[in-house]
NUMILO-996762 format. One record per residue (C-alpha): residue number from 1; x, y, z. Coordinates in steps of 0.05 Angstrom, whole numbers. Layout:
BEGIN
num  X  Y  Z
NUM  X  Y  Z
...
END
This chain:
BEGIN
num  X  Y  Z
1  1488  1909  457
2  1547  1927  410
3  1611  1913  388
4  1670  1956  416
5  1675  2028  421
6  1745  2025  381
7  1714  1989  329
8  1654  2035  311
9  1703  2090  313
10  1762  2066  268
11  1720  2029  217
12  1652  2072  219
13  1676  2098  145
14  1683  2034  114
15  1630  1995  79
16  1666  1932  78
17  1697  1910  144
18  1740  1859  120
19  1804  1866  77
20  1756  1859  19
21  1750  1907  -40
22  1690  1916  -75
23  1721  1882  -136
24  1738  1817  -93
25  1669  1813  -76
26  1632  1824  -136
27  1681  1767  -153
28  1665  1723  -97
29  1586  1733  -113
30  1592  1717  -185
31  1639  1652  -161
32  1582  1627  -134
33  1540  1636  -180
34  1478  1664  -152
35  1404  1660  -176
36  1352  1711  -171
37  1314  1694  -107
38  1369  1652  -80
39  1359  1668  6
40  1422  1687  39
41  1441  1686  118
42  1496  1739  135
43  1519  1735  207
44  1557  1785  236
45  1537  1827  172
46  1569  1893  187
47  1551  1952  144
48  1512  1900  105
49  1554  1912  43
50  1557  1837  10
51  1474  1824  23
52  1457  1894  -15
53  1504  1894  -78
54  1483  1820  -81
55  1412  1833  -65
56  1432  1893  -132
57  1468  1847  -170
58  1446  1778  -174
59  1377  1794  -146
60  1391  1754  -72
61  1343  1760  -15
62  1358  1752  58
63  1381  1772  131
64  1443  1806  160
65  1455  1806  240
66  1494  1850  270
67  1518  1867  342
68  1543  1943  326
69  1484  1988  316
70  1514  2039  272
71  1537  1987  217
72  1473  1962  229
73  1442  2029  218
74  1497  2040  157
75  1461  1963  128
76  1399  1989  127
77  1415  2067  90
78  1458  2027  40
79  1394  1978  27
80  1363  2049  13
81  1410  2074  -30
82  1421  2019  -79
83  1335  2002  -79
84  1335  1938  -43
85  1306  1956  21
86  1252  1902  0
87  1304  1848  -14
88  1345  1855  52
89  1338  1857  133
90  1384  1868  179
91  1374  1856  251
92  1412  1889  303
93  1433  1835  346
94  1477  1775  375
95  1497  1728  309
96  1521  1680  359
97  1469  1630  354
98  1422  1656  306
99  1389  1605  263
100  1347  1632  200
101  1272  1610  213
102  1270  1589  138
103  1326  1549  101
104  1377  1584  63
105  1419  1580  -8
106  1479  1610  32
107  1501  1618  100
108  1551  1660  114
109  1597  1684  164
110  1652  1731  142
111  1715  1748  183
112  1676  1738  262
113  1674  1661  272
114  1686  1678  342
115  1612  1679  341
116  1613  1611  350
117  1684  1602  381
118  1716  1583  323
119  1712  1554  253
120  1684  1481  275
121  1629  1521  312
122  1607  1576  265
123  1600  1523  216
124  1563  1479  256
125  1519  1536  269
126  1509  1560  197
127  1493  1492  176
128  1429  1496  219
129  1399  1549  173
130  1419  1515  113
131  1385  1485  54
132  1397  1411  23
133  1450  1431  -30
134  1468  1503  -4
135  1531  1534  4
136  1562  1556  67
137  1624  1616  73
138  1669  1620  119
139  1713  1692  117
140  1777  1665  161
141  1861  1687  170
142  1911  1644  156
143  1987  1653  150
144  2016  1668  78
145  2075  1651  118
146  2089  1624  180
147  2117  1676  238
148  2179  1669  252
149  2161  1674  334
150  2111  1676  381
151  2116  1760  385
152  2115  1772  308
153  2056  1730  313
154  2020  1761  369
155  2046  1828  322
156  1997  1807  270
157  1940  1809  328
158  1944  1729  349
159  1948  1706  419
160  1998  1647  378
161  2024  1627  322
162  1972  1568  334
163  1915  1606  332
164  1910  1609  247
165  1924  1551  203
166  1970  1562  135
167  1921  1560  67
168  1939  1491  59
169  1921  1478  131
170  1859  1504  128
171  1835  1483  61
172  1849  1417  91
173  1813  1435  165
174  1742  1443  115
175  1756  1375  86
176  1767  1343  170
177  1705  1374  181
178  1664  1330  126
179  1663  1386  72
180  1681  1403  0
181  1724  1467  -17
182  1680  1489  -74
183  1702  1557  -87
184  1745  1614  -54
185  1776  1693  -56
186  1830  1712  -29
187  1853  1777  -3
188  1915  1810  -22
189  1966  1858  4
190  1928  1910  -36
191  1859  1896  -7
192  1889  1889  63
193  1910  1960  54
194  1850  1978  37
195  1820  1957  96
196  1876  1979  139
197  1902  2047  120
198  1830  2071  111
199  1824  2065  189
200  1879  2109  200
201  1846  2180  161
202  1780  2155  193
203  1820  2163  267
204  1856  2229  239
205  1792  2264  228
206  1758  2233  291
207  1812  2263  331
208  1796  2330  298
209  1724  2328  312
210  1729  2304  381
211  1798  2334  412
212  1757  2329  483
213  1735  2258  481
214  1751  2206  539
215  1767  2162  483
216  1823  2204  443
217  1878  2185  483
218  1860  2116  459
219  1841  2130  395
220  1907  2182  389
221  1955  2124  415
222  1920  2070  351
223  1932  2117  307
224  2007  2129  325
225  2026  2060  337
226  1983  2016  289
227  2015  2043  213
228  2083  2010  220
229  2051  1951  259
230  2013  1935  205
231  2077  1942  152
232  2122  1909  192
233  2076  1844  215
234  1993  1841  189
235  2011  1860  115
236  2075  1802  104
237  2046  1749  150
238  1969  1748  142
239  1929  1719  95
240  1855  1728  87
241  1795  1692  52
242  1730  1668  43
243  1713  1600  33
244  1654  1561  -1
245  1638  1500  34
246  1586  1446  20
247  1580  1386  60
248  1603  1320  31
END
């Protein structure tokens, strides 16, 4: 089991696989604020970076599951390195589906509702592992503005311009779906650069190390292609965020 091979390769030097920065979410765990011993469900968890600097910062317990098993493996060294290895699990496995066999404070699911096919569905499915009173986040696109076409849209990495909801759209999606909006982040241009542009040294060097690869045509044709994509159509039409939901 694990995520594709692309994947591992273009983002296996970032801690955060999300167009977060560190900043946005120390800002996003503070927003909430967080108790010592609060429990916290992370699926699709990645290199586990939110659940350890969490599990640092405001003393947070809990799970992360995670289909790749080198951010899986990256989870656990970071739990190492910052001295919660005590506080924090991480499972290497299918999110989709995963209840918590105890309640949690928060339930999250940042940036892979496709977990659950969609955002109706991955919040269905965190609210099964959640506590009377908890918070559930949802990490989700949306247009900052709408596409223009159907190719700019399927530019940004969309099948359609229907498949992501403006902010207003989806701030108003939670409400249809019986909760409260009680707190979110955004990303910005800046963080999705971050995110972005760090794949693209991450491929360079990749390339370097492994000239005789299968993969390096692949990896070769990403790296030439995907910096002007992402000028031209990701960084002016998509928007990111997490969202703090708690049902009405």
């Amino acid at each position: 089991m694990d995520i594709p091979r692309m994947f591992n390769i273009t983002e296996s030097a970032h801690r955060i696989h999300d167009p977060f920065t560190p900043e946005k979410l120390a800002t996003l765990g503070a927003a909430l604020r967080l108790e010592p011993g609060a429990r916290v469900l992370d699926l699709a968890s990645g290199s586990g970076e939110m659940l350890c600097t969490w599990a640092r910062d405001h003393g947070v317990i809990g799970t992360g599951v995670d289909m790749s098993e080198l951010f899986t493996a990256q989870a656990r060294l970071r739990a190492e390195e910052l001295g919660v290895a005590d506080q924090v699990e991480f499972i290497h496995g299918d999110a989709a589906g995963y209840v918590s066999d105890e309640k949690v404070d928060v339930a999250a699911c940042v940036g892979a509702t496709w977990i659950a096919g969609g955002v109706a569905g991955t919040v269905e499915l965190l609210a099964r592992s959640l506590r009377a009173g908890g918070i559930i986040l949802i990490g989700e696109p949306y247009w900052r503005q709408l596409p223009p076409a159907e190719d700019v849209a399927k530019g940004c990495g969309a099948n359609a311009i229907a498949d992501f909801l403006t902010l207003p759209g989806i701030l108003a999606s939670f409400g249809q779906l019986g909760y409260d909006v009680v707190e979110m982040v955004l990303a910005d241009q800046d963080s999705w650069d971050r995110y972005e542009a760090a794949k693209w040294l991450t491929m360079r060097r990749w390339l370097e190390d492994n000239p005789d690869d299968d993969f390096a045509e692949e990896v070769r044709a990403e790296l030439t292609s995907e910096p002007e994509r992402y000028v031209v159509y990701t960084r002016e039409y998509l928007g990111w965020g997490v969202f703090a939901l708690m049902p009405r």
